[in-house]
DRENFI-29252 format. One record per atom (N, C-alpha, C, O, CB): residue number from 1; y, z, x. Coordinates in Angstrom, 1 decimal, decimal comma, m for minus. Glycine has a CB too. Layout:
   resi       py       pz       px
    NUM        Y        Z        X
...
***
This chain:
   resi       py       pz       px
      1     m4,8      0,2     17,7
      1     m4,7     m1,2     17,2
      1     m3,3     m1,4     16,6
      1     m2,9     m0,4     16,0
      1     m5,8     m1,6     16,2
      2     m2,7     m2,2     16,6
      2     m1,1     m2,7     16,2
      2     m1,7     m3,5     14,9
      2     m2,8     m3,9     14,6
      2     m0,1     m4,0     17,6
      3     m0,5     m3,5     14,3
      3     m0,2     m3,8     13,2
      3     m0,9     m5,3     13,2
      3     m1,7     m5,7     12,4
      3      1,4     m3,5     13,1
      4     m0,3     m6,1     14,1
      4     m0,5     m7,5     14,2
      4     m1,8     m7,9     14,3
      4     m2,3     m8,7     13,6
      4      0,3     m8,1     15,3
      5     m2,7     m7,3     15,4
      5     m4,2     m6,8     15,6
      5     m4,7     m7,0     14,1
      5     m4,9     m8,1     13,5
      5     m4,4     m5,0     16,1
      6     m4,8     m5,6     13,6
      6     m5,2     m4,9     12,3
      6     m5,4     m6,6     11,1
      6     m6,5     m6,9     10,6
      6     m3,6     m3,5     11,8
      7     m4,1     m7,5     10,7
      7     m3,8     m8,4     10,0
      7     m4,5     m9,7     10,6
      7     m4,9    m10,6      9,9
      7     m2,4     m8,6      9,9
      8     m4,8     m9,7     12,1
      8     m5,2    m10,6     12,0
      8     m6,7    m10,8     12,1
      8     m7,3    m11,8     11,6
      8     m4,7    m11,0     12,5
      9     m6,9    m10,1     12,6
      9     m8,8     m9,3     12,5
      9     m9,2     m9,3     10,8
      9    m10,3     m9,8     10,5
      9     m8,8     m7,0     13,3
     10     m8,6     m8,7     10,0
     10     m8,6     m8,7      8,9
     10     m8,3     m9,6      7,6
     10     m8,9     m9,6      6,5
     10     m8,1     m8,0      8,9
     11     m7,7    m10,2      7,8
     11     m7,0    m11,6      7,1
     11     m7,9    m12,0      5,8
     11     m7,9    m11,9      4,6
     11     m7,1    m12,9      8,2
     12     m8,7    m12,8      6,8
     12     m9,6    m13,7      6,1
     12    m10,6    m12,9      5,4
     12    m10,9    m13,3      4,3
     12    m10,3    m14,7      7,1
     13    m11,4    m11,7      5,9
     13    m11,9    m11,4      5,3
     13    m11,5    m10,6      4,0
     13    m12,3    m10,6      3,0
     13    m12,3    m11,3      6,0
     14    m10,5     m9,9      3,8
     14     m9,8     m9,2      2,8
     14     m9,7    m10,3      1,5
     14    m10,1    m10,2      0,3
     14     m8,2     m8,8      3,5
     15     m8,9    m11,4      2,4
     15     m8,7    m12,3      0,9
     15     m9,7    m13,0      0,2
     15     m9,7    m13,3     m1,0
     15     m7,7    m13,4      1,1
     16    m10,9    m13,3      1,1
     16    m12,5    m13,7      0,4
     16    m13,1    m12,3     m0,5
     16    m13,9    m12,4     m1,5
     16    m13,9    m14,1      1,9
     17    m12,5    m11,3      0,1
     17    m13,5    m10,4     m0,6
     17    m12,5    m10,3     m2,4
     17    m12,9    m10,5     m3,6
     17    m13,7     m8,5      0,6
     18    m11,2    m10,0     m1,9
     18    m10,3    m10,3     m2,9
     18    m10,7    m11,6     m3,8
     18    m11,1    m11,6     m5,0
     18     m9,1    m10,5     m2,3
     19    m10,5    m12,6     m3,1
     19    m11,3    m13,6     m4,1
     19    m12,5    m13,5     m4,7
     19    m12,8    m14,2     m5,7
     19    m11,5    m14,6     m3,6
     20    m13,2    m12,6     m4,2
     20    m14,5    m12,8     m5,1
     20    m14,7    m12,1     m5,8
     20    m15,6    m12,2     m6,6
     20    m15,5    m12,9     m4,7
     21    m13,6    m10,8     m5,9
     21    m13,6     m9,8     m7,3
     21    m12,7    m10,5     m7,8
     21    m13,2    m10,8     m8,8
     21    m13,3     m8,1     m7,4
     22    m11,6    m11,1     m7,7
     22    m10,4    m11,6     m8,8
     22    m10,4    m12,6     m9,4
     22     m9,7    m12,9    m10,4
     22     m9,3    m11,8     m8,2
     23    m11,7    m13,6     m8,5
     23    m12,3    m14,6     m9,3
     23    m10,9    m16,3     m9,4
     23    m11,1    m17,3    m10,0
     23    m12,7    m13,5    m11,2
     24     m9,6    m15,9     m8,3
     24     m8,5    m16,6     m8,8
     24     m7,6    m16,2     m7,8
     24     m7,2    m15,1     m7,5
     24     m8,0    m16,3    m10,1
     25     m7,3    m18,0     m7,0
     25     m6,9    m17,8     m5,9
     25     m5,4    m16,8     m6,1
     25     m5,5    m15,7     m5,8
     25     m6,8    m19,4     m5,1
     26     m4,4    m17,2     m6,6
     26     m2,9    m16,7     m6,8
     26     m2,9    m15,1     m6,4
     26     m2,4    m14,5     m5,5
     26     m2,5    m17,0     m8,6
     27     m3,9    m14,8     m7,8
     27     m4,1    m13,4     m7,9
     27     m4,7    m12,6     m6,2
     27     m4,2    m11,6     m5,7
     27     m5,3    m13,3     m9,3
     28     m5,8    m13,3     m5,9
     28     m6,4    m12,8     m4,3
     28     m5,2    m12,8     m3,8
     28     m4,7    m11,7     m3,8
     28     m7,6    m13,6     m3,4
     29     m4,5    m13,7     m3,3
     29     m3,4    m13,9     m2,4
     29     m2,5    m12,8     m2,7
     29     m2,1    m12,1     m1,7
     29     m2,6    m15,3     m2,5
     30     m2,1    m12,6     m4,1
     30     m1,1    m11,4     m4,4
     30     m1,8    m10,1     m4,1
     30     m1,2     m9,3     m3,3
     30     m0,8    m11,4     m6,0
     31     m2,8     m9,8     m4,5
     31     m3,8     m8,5     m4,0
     31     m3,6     m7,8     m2,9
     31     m3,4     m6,6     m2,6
     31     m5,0     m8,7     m3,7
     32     m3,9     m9,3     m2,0
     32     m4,4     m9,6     m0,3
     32     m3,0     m9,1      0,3
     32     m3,3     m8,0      0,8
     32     m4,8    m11,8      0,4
     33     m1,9     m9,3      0,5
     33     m0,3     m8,7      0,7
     33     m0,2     m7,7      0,2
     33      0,2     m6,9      1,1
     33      0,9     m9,4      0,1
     34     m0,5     m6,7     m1,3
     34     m0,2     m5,5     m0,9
     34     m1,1     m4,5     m0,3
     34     m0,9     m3,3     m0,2
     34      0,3     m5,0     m1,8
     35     m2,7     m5,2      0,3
     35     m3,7     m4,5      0,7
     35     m2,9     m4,3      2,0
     35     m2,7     m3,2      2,5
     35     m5,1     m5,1      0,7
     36     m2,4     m5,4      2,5
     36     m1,7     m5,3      4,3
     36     m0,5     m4,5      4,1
     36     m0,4     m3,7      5,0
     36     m1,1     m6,9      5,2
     37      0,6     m4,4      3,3
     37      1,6     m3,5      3,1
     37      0,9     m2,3      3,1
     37      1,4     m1,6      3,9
     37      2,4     m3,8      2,0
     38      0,0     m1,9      2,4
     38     m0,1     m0,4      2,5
     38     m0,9     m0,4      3,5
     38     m0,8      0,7      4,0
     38     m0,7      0,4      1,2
     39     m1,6     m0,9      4,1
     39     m2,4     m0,3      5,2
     39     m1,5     m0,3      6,0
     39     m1,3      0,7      6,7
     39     m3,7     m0,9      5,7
     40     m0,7     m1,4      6,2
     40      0,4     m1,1      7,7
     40      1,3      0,0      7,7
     40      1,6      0,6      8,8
     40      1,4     m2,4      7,9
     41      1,8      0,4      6,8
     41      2,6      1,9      6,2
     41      1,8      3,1      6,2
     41      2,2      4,2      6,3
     41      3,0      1,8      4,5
     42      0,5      2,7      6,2
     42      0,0      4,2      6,2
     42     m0,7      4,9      7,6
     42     m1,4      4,1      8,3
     42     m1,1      4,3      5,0
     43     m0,7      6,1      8,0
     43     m1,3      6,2      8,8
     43     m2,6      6,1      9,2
     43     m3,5      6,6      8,7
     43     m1,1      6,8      8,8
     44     m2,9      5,1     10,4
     44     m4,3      4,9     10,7
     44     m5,0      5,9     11,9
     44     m6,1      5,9     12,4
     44     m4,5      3,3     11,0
     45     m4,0      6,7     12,0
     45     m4,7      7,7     13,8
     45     m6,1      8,3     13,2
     45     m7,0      8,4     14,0
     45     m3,3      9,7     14,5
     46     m6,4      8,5     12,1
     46     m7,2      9,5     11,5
     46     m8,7      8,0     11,0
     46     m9,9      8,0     10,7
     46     m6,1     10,6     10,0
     47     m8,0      7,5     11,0
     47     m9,3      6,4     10,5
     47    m10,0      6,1     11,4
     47     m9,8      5,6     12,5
     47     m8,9      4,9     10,1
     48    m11,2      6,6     10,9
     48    m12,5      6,1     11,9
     48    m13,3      4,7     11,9
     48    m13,8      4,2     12,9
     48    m13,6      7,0     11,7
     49    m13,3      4,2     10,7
     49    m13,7      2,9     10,0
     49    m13,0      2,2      9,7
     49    m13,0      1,9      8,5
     49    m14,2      2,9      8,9
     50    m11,7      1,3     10,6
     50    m10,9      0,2      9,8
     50    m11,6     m0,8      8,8
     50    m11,0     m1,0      7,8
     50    m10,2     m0,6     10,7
     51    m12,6     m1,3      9,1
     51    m13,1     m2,5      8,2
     51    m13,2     m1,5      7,0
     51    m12,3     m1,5      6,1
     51    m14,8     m3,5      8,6
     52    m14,1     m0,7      7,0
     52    m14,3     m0,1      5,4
     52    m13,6      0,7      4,9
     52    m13,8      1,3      3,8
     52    m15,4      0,5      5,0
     53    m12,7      0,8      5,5
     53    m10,8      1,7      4,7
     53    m10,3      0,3      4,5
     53     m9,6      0,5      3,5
     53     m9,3      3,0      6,1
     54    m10,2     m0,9      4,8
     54     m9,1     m1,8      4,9
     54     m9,6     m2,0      3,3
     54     m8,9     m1,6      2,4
     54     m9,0     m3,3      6,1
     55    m11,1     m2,5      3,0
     55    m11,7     m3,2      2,7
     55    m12,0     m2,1      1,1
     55    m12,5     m2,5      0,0
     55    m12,8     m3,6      3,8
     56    m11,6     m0,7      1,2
     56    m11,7      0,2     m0,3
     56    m10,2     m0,2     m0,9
     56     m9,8     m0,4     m2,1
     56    m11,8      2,3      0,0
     57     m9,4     m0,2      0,2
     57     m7,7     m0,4     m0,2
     57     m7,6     m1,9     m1,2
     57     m6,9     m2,2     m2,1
     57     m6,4     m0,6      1,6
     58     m8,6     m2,8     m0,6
     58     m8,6     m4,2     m1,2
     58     m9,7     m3,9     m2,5
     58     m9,4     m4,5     m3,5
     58     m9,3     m5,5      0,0
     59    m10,7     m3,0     m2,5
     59    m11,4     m2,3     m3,7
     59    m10,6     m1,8     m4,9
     59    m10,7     m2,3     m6,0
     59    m12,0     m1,0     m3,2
     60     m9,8     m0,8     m4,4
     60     m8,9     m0,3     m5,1
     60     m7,6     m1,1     m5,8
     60     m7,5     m1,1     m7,0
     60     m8,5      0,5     m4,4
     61     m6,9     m1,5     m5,1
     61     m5,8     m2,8     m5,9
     61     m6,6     m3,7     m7,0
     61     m6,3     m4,0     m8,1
     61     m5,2     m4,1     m4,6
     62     m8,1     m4,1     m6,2
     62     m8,4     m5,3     m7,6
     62     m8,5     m4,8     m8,6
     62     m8,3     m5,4     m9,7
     62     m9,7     m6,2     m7,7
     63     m8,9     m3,4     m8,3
     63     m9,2     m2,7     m9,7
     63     m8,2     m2,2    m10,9
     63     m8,4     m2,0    m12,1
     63     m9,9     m1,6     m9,3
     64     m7,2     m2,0    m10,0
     64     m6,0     m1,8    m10,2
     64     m5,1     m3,3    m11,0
     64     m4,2     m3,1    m11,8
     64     m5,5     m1,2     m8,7
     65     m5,5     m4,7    m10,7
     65     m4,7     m5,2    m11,0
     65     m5,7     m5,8    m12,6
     65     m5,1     m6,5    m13,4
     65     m4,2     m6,1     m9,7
***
């Protein structure tokens, strides 16, 4: 899957889920960009699950922010 694939398959749902832990559009939107920076940077050959690796990386930042 390409990069472009990956973002756009993913998009919408990343930033709803973002939104609904962050509770605040600005903040989701900010989240939602570095969830796609790191996933696009990192290696995906080994990922078996894109939705639920995209979707811990969007786990992890909210928690983080």
């Amino acid at each position: 899957m390409t990069d472009r694939e990956l973002f756009e398959l993913y998009k919408e749902q990343i930033y709803y889920f973002c939104y609904y832990l962050m509770q605040n559009q600005a903040d989701a939107e900010d989240v939602c960009q570095e969830v796609f920076v790191k996933a696009l940077l990192a290696d995906r050959s080994k990922v078996q699950d894109l939705k639920s690796w995209i979707l811990r990386i969007a786990s992890n930042e909210c928690s983080n922010v």
